[in-house]
C-alpha positions in Angstrom: -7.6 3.6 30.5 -5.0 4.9 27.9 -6.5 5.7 24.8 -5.0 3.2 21.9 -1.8 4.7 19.7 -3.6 4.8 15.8 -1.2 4.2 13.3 -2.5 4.1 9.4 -0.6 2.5 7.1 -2.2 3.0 4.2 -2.3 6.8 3.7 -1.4 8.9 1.1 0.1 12.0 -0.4 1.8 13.5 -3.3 3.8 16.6 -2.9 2.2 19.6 -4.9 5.9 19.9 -7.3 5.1 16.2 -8.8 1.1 17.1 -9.4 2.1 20.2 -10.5 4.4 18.3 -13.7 2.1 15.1 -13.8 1.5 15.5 -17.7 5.6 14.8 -17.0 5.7 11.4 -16.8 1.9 9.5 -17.4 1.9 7.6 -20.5 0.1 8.4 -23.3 -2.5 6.0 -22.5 -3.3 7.9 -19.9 -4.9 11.8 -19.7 -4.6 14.3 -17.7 -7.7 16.8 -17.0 -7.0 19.8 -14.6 -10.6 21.6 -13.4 -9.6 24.0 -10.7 -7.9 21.9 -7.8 -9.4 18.7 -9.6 -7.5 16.6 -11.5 -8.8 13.9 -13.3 -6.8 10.7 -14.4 -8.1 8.6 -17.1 -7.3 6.1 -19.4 -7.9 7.7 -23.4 -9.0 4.8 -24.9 -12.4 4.0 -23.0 -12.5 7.1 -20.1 -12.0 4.5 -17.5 -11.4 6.4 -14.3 -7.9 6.2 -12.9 -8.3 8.3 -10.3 -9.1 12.3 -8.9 -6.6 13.9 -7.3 -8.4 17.0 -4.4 -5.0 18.9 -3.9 -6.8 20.0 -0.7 -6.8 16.3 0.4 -3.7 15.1 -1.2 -1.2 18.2 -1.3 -1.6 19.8 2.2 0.0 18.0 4.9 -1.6 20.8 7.4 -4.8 19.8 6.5 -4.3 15.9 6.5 -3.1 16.5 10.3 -6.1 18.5 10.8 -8.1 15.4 9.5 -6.1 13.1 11.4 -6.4 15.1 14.5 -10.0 15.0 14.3 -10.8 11.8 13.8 -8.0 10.1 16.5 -5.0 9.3 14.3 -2.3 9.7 15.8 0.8 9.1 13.1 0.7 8.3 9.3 2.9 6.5 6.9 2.8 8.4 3.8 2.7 6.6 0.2 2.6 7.6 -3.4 -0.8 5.0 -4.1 -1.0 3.6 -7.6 1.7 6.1 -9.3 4.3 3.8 -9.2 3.0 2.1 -12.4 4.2 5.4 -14.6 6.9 6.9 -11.9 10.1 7.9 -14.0 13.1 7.7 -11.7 13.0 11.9 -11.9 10.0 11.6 -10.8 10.8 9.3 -8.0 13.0 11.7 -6.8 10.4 14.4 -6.8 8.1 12.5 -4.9 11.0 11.6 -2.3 12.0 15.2 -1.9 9.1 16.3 -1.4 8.1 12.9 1.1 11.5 14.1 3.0 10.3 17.2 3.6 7.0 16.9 5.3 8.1 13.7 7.4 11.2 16.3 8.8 8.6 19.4 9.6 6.3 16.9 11.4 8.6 13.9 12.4 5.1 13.2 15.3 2.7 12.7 12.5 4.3 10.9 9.3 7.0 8.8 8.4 7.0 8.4 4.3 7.2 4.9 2.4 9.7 5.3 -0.5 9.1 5.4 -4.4 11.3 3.9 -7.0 11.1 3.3 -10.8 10.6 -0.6 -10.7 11.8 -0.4 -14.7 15.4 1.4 -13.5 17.2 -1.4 -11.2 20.5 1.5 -11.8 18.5 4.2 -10.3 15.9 2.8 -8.3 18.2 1.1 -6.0 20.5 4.3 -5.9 17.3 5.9 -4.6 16.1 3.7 -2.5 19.4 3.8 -0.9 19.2 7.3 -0.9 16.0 7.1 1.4 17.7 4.9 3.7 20.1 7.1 5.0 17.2 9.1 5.7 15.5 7.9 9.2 11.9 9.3 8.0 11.5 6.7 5.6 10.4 3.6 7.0 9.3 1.2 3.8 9.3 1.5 -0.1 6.2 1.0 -2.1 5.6 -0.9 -5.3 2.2 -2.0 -7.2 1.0 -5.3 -7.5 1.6 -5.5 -11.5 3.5 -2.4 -13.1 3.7 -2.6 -16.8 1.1 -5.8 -16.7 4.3 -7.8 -14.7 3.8 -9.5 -11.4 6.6 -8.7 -8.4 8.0 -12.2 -9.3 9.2 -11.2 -12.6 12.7 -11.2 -13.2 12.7 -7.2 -14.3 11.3 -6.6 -10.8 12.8 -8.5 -8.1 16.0 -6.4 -7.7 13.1 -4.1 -5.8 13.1 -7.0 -2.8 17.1 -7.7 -2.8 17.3 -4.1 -2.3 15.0 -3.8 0.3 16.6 -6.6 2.1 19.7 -5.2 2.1 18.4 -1.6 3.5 16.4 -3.4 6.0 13.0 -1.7 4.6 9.8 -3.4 4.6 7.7 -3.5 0.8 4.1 -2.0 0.4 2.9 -4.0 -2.0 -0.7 -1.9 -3.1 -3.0 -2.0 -6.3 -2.1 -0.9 -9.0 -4.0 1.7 -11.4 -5.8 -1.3 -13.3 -4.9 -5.1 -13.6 -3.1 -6.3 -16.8 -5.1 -6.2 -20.2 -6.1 -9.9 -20.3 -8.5 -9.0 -17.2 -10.1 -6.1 -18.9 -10.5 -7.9 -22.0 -12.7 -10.8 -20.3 -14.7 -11.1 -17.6 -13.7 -7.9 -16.0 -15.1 -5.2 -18.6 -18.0 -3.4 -17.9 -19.4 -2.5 -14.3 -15.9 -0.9 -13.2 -15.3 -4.7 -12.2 -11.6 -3.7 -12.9 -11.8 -1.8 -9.9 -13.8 -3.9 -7.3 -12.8 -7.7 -8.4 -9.7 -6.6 -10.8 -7.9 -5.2 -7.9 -8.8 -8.2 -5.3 -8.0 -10.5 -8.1 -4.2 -8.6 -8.8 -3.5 -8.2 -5.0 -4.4 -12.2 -4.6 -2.2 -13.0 -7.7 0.9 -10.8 -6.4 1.2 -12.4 -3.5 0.7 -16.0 -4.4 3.2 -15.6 -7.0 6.0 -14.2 -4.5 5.5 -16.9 -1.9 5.1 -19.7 -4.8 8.4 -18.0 -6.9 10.7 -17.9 -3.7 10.9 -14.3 -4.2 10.1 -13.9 -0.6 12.3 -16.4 1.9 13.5 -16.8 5.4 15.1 -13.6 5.0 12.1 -11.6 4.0 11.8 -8.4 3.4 8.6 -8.0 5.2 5.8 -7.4 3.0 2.4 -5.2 3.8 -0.2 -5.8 1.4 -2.8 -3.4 0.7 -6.7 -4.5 0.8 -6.8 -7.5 3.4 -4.2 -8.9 0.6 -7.0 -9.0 -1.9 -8.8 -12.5 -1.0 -5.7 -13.9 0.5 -7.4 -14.9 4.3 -10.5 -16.4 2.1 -8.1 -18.6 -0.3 -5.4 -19.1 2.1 -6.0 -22.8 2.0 -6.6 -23.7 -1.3 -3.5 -21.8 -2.1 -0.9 -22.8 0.2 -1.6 -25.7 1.9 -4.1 -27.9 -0.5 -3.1 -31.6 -1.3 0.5 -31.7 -2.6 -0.4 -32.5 -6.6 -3.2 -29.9 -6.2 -2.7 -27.5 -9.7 1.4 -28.1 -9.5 1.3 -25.7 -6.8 4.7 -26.1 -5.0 5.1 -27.0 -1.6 7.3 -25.3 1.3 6.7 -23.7 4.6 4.4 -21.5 3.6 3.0 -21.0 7.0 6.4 -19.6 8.1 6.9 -17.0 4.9 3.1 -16.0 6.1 5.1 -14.4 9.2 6.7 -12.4 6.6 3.3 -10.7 5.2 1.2 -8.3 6.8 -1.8 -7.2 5.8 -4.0 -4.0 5.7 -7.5 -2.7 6.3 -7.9 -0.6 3.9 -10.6 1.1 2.2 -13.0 1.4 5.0 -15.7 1.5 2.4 -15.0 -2.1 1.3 -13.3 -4.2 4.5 -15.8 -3.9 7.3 -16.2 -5.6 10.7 -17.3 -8.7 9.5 -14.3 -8.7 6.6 -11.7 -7.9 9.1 -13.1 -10.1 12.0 -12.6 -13.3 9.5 -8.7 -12.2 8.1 -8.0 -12.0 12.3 -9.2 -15.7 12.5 -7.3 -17.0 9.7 -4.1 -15.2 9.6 -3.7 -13.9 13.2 -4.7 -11.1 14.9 -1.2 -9.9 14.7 -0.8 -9.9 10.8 -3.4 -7.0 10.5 -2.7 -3.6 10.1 -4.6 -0.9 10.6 -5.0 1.4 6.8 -7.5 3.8 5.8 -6.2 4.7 1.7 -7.2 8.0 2.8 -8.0 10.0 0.8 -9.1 7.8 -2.1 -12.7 8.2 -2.0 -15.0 11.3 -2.6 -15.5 11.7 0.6 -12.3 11.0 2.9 -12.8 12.2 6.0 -16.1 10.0 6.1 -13.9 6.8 5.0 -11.2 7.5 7.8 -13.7 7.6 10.2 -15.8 4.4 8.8 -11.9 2.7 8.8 -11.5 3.3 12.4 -15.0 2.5 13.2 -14.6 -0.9 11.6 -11.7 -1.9 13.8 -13.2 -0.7 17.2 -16.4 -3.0 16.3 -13.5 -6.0 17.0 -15.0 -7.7 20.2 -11.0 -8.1 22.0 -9.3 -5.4 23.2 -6.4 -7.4 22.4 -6.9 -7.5 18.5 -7.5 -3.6 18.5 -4.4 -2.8 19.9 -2.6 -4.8 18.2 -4.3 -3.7 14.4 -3.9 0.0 15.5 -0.5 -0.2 16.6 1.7 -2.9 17.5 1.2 -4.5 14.3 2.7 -1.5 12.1 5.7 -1.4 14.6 6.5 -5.2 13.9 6.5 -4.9 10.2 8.0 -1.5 10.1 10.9 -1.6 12.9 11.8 2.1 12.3 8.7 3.4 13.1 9.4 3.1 16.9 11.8 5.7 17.3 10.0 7.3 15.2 6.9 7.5 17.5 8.7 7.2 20.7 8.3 11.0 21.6 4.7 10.3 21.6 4.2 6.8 22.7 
C-alpha cells in the first residue's frame, strides 16, 4: 500500500533578515531579548511570554526538511505565526522575500502563505498582489484580532476582498494575546491568555465573519488554526440554535461552513480524542492536517505527537483525507505544486 502524502498546514518560519531587524517593527509594549540564538518576546508591562524564537528551528529551512524528512512530512506551507499583529508593510516585504526564496530553492517541500500589514489596505493589497503573481504562494495569513479588532471590522475586511480577488485562501491563526478586556478578567493569571484566551479569540473570529457576512457564497476559503478554537464543540449553539436565540442572525450557515477548514494544530493540545469529535461534527473533509511546528520547546517531539494523533483515526478514509486531500481543496494551488511528487 502507498504510503499517505503528509501535508502540514500549520508550519512556520521566519527568514533570518526579518529576526535579524525584529527590534524594527515590535511595539513598544513589547521587548525584545537576544541570548545567543534565543530570542525572547515579551510583553514589558507584566513579562507575559509572547514567544521564543530557536533560529535553528525557525531560520534554517535545511534543517526544517531534515525534521520533516524524519518524521514523514512530505511538503509544508510556510507562515509567519502571530507576527502579523506588529508586521509594518516593510516588514511584510521582508518576510515575503525572504518566503519567496526558500519556496523557489525547494519548490518539493514548501509553498509559503503570504503576510500583509492588515493596518495598510494601500500596501497590503499591493503586496498581496505582489505574491500572487508568484506561484509559490498559495494563501495569506492574518491573526484572529490585530490591534484588539476582530476580521469583521471595517479596517480589516479589505484583507478578504483582496484575497477573493487573487483567488487565495485566508489563514486565519491566533494571535500573540487576545484583546485587553480578556486579560483584565477572567483570563489573568495561570497563562489562561494562552490556553482559553486563544480558544476563546479563534471562536470569536470566526463567529463574527460568518455572523457579519464577511464571508459569503463567494468565499475566500478560510483555514483556521486550533480546531477553530471550540468551533466543532459550539457549532450548534452558534449557528443553528432557535431563531430569537441572543439576536444571533440567521442564514445558511451550514453552506458558508463549506467555506472553513480547520487545523490540527498543536499536537500538544488537539489529540485523538479532540480531532475524532471535530471529524463527527464538521466532516471528515474540513480537517486539515497542522503541526505549528516549531512552537513548542521541543518541536520535533510535537510534529511527531501531531502526526501520531491523526494516524490513531480508526478510517483510512479520514487519514487521507486530513493529511492530504483536505489541504489541496482549500488551497487549489498547492496541486501543481506537489504534482512532481504526488
Amino acid at each position: 500500500m502507498a504510503a499517505i502524502l503528509v501535508i502540514d498546514t500549520h508550519h512556520h518560519y521566519l527568514p533570518p533578515e526579518l529576526v535579524d531587524g525584529l527590534e524594527s517593527f515590535v511595539p513598544e509594549h513589547a521587548s525584545v531579548t537576544r541570548r545567543g540564538d534565543r530570542i525572547i518576546l515579551e510583553r514589558r508591562s507584566d513579562r507575559f511570554g509572547y514567544t521564543v524564537i530557536d533560529r535553528e528551528h525557525w531560520c534554517d529551512a535545511e534543517r526544517q526538511i531534515s525534521v520533516m524528512d524524519s518524521c514523514g512530512v512530505a511538503h509544508a506551507l510556510l507562515s509567519i505565526a502571530c507576527f502579523t499583529d506588529w508586521l509594518t508593510p516593510a516588514a511584510a516585504t521582508v518576510y515575503n522575500d525572504g518566503l519567496a526564496d526558500v519556496v523557489a530553492r525547494y519548490p518539493a517541500r514548501f509553498s509559503g502563505i503570504a503576510a500583509v500589514c492588515p493596518d495598510d489596505e494601500a500596501s497590503g493589497r499591493k503586496e498581496l498582489d505582489r505574491c500572487a503573481e508568484n506561484g509559490g504562494f498559495v494563501g495569506v495569513s492574518l491573526t484572529t484580532s490585530p490591534g484588539g479588532r476582530y476580521p469583521d471590522d471595517r479596517a480589516i475586511r479589505w484583507l478578504f476582498d483582496a484575497a477573493r480577488e487573487a483567488s487565495l485562501p485566508v489563514f486565519l491563526h491566533p494571535s500573540f494575546n487576545p484583546p485587553g478586556g480578556f486579560a483584565a478578567g477572567g483570563m489573568r493569571g495561570w497563562d489562561l491568555e494562552r490556553t482559553l484566551g486563544k480558544v476563546t479569540d479563534l471562536t470569536l473570529a470566526t463567529t463574527r465573519l460568518l455572523y457579519s457576512g464577511v464571508l459569503d457564497s463567494a468565499g475566500p476559503s478560510v483555514a483556521v488554526a486550533h480546531l477553530g478554537g471550540a468551533l466543532p464543540f459550539v457549532l450548534r449553539r452558534m449557528f443553528f440554535g432557535p431563531a430569537d436565540y441572543g439576536g444571533a442572525p440567521q442564514g445558511d450557515f451550514a453552506s458558508l461552513l463549506r467555506h472553513v477548514w480547520v487545523d490540527t494544530a498543536p499536537g500538544i493540545y488537539q489529540g485523538p480524542d479532540e480531532i475524532r469529535f471535530s471529524c463527527d461534527r464538521l466532516g471528515a473533509d474540513r480537517i486539515l492536517f497542522g503541526t505549528d511546528y516549531p512552537v513548542t520547546a521541543d518541536p520535533v517531539g510535537m510534529l511527531e505527537q501531531s502526526l501520531h494523533h491523526v494516524r490513531q483515526l480508526d478510517s483510512p478514509q479520514a487519514r487521507q483525507r486530513i493529511f492530504a486531500d483536505n489541504a489541496l481543496a482549500c488551497f487549489p494551488r498547492l496541486e501543481q505544486r506537489l504534482s512532481p511528487i504526488g
